[in-house]
C-alpha positions in Angstrom: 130.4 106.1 111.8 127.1 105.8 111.1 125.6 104.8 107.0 122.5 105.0 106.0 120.9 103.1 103.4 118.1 105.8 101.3 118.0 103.6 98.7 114.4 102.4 98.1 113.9 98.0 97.2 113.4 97.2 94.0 110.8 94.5 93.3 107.9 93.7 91.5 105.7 96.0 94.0 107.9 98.9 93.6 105.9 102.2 93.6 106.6 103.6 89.6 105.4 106.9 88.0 101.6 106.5 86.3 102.1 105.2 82.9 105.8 104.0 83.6 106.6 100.6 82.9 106.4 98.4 85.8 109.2 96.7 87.8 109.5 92.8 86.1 111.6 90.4 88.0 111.6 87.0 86.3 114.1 83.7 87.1 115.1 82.5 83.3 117.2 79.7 85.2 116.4 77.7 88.5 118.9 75.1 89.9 115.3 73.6 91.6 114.7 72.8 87.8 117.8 71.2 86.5 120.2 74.3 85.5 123.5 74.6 87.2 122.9 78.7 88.3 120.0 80.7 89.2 119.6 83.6 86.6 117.2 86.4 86.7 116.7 89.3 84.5 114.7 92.6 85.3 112.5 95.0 83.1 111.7 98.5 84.2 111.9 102.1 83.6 115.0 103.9 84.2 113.0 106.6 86.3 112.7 103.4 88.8 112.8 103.7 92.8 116.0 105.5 93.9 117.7 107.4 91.1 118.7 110.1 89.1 117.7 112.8 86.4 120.6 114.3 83.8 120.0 117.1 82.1 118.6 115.4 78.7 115.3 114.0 81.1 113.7 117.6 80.3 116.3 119.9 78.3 116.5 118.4 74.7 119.8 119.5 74.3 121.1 118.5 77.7 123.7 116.2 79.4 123.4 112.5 78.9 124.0 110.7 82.2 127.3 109.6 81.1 128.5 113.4 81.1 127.8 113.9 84.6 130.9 113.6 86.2 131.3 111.7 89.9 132.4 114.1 91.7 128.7 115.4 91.6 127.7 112.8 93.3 129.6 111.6 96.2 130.4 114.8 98.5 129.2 116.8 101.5 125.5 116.8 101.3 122.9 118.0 104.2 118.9 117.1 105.0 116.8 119.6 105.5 113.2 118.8 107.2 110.1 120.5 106.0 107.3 120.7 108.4 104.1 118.4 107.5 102.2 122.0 107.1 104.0 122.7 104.0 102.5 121.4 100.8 105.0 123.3 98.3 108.4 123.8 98.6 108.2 127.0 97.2 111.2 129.9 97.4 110.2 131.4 100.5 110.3 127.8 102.3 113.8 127.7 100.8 114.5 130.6 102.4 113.1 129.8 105.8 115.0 126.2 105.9 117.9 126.9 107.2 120.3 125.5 103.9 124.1 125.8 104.5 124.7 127.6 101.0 128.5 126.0 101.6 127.1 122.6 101.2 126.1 121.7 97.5 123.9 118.7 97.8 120.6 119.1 99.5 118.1 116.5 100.3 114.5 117.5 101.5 112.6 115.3 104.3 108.7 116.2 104.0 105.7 115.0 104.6 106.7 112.4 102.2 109.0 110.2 104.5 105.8 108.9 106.4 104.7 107.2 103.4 108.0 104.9 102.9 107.6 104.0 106.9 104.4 102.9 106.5 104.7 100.9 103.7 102.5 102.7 101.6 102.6 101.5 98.1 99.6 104.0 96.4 100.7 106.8 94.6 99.8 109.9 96.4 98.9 113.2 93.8 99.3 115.5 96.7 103.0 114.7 97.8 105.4 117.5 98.1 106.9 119.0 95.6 109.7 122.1 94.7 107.9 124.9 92.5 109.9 126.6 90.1 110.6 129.5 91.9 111.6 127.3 95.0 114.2 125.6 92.2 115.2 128.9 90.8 116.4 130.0 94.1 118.3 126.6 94.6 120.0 127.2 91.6 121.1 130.9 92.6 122.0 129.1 95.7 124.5 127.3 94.2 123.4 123.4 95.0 125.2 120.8 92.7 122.8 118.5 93.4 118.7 118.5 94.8 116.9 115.5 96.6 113.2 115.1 97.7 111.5 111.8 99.4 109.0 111.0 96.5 109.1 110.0 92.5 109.4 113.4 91.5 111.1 116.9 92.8 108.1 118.6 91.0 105.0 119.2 92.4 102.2 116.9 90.4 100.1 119.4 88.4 103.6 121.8 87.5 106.2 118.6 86.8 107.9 120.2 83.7 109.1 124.0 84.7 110.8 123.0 88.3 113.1 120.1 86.8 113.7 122.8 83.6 114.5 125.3 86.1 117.4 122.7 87.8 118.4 120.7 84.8 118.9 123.7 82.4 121.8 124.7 85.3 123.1 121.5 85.2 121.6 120.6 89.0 121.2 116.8 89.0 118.1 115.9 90.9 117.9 112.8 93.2 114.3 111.4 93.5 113.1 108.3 95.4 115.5 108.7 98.6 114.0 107.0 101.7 114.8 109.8 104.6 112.5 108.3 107.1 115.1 107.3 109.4 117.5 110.1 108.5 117.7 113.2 110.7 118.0 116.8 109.4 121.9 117.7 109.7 125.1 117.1 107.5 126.3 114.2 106.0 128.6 112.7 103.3 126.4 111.3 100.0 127.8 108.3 97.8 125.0 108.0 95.3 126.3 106.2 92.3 124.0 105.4 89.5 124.2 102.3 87.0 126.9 103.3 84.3 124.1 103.6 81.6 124.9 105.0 77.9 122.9 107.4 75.8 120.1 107.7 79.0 118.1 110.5 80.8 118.2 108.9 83.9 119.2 105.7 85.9 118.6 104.2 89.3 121.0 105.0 91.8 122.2 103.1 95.1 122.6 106.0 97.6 123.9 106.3 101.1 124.2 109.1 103.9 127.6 108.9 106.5 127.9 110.6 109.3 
């Protein structure tokens, strides 16, 4: 058995959304100070590294994360690579990737993956996006549940339409997975995100079996 972690670090350099709030990571007790326990508590955005959009994120009369039920998100799921040359994952690169329409999850490995490797902390307007014809055809498709390798499923200058497209079906998206030492193929996904109430979103821990 093999597991792999595709859950990005949180910390205070973690890579966020422009204009989300920051990752804040602050000890309010230190035993090197006198107190019996190190505490620390943590500010950020819910939208933060690894994790999850319901419904509600675009659709204003949509799911609440605490309506989504597990089952979701914990099943059969497969990567799918697409090639560096490809910009947009639009519905005819859908069509051309080769996704198992008997396996409900899908996670996309682009051009994207490099940056994690590297290390690369600047946000990058050009990253690789679904269109909203590409999510349509997901949708039709059947997919439960749609993954990409960077802060947003959406292409930057079209963000709205492609996560309408898959929240209005009730497709969860998975943002933020780190697939640069994942292989294309079929795995199982446990991807549970923090038990938050009355939210659009949360950060998710989320690992691949095989």
């Amino acid at each position: 058995m093999e597991i792999f972690d595709i859950t990005l670090l949180i910390s205070a350099t973690t890579l966020v959304w422009p204009g989300d709030p920051p990752v804040t990571i602050e000890r309010v007790e230190r035993i090197d100070e006198g107190s019996e326990d190190n505490l620390s508590q943590i500010a950020m955005g819910v939208h933060t590294g690894t994790h999850v959009d319901a419904p509600w994120h675009f659709i204003a009369d949509g799911d609440k994360l605490e309506a989504i039920p597990l089952d979701v998100f914990i099943g059969p799921a497969q990567v799918v690579e697409i090639g560096d040359e490809v910009s947009v994952i639009t519905a005819e690169v859908v069509r051309r990737a080769g996704i198992n329409p008997g396996i409900p999850r899908v996670l996309f490995k682009t051009l994207n993956s490099t940056w994690w490797q590297s290390g690369d902390r600047q946000f990058h307007e050009d990253y690789v996006g679904v269109s909203a014809d590409g999510a349509q055809l997901l949708v039709e498709m059947g997919m439960k549940l749609v993954g990409i390798d960077y802060l947003s499923i959406a292409p930057y200058a079209q963000t709205a339409e492609p996560h309408r497209v898959l929240l209005k079906a009730g497709v969860v998206i998975l943002e933020s997975v780190d697939l640069s030492k994942v292989g294309a193929g079929e795995y199982m996904l446990y991807c549970l995100p923090l038990n938050l109430s009355g939210v659009e979103g949360a950060p998710a821990r989320a690992v691949l079996i095989r």
